[in-house]
C-alpha positions as CSV (number, residue, x, y, z in Angstrom):
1,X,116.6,78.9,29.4
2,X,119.2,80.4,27.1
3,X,118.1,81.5,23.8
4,X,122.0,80.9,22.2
5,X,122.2,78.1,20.2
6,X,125.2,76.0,18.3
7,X,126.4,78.6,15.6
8,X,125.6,81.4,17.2
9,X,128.2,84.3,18.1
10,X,129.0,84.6,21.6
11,X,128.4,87.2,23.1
12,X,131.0,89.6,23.6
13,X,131.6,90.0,27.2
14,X,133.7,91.6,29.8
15,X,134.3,90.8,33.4
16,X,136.7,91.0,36.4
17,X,137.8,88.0,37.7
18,X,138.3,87.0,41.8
19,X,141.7,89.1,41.3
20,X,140.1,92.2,39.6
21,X,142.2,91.2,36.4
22,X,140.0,91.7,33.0
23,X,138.7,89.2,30.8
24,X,136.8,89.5,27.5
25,X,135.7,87.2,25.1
26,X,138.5,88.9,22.4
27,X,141.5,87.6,24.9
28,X,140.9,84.0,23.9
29,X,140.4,84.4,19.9
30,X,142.3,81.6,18.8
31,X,141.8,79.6,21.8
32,X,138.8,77.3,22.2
33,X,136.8,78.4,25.3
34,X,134.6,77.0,28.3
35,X,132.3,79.2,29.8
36,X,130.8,77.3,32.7
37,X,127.8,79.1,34.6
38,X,127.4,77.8,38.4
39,X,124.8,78.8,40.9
40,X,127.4,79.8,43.5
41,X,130.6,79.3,44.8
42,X,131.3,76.7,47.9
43,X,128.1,74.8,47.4
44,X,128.1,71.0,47.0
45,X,127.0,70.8,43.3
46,X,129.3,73.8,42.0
47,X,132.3,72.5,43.8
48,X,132.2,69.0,42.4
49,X,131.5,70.5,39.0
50,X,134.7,72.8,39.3
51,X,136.8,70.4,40.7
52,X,136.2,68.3,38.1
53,X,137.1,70.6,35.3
54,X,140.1,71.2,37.7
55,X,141.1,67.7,37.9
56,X,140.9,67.6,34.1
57,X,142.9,70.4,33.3
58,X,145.5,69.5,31.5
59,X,143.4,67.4,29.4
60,X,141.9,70.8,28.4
61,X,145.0,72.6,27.7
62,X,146.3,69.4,26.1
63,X,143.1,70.2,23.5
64,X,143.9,73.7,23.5
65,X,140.8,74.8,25.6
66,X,141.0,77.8,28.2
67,X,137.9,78.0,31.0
68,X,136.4,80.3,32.6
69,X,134.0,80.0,35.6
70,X,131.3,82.6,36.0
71,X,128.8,83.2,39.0
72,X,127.2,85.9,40.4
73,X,129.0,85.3,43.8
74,X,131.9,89.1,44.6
75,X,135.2,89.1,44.1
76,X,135.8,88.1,47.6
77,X,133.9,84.8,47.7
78,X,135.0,84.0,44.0
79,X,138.7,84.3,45.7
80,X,138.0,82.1,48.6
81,X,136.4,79.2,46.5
82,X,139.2,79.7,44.1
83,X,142.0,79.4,46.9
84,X,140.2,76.4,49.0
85,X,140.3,74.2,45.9
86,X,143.7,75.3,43.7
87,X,141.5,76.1,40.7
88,X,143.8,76.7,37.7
89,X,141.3,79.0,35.9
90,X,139.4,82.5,36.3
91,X,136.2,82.8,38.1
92,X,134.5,85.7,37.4
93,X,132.7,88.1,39.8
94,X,129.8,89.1,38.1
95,X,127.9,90.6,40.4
96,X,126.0,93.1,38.2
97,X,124.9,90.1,36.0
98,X,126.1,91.8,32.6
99,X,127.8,88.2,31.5
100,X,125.0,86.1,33.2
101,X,122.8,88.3,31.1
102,X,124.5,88.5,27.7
103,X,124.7,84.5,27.7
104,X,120.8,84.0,29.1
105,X,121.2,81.9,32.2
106,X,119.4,84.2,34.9
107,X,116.2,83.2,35.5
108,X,113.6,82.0,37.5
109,X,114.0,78.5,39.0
110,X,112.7,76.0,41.9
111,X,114.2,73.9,44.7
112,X,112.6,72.5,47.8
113,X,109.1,74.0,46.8
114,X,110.6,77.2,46.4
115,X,110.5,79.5,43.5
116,X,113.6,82.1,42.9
117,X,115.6,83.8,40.6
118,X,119.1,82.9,39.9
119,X,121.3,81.3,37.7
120,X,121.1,78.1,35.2
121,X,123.9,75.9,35.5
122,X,124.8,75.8,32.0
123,X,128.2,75.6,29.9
124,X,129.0,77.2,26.5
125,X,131.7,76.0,24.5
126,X,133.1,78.9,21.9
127,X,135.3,77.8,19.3
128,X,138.7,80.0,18.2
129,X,136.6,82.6,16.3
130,X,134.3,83.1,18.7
131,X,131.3,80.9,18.1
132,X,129.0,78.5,19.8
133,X,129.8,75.1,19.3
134,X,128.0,73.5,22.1
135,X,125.5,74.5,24.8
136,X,125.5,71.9,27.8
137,X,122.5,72.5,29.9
138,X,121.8,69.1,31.4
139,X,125.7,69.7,33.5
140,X,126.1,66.3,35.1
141,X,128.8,68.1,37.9
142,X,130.8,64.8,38.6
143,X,131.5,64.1,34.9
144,X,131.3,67.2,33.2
145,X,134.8,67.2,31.9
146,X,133.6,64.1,29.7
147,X,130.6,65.8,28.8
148,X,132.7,68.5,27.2
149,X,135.8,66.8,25.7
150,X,133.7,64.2,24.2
């Protein structure tokens, strides 16, 4: 779906998150970051794969990785999901689709016969100056921590 590839810049972004607080891409330079796109908040697949990132955590700040969720879902909803399950990381709100967008994961899909738009479940994984080291788009939800810190 996405046309960004290993090596690629990543797309400079900004986005509030489900406390109106501002992220961009340029607030995690020296940082390694995961970008993690999910389909919507509360639903079976996206909670297991956030909870699983949240169980692993500290394994991520151990390897000096921030995350950052990213859905279409509002502020409101992002907020909610956040709360229910004690994430330890941003989700961002993006309901005008600029970040969904800029990284390519809208598009058309298909489930029970159905076709729609909406978004890929895909992760990025930018290294400390900003560039694509790895684009996960077979997300396994349940073990996608060790698909990641591999």
């Amino acid at each position: 779906m996405t046309t960004l590839k290993k090596g690629d810049s990543a797309p400079n972004f900004s986005a509030l998150d489900q406390e109106g607080k501002s992220h961009s891409l340029s607030d995690y330079k020296g940082k390694k970051l995961v970008v993690f796109f999910y389909p919507k908040a509360n639903t079976p697949g996206c909670t297991a794969e956030a909870c699983n990132l949240s169980d692993n955590y500290e394994r991520f700040e151990a390897n000096n990785y921030a995350l950052l969720g990213v859905s279409a879902d509002s502020a409101t909803a992002q907020a909610k999901f956040k709360a229910k399950y004690n994430f330890p990381f941003p989700l961002l709100a993006d309901e005008n689709k600029e970040v969904i967008n800029a990284f390519g994961v809208w598009g058309p899909k298909k489930f029970m016969g159905k076709e729609y738009d909406g978004i890929h479940r895909t992760t990025f994984i930018i290294d400390e100056n900003g560039i694509i080291e790895e684009v996960i788009t077979d997300v396994k939800t349940k073990t996608h921590t060790d698909q990641i810190l591999k």
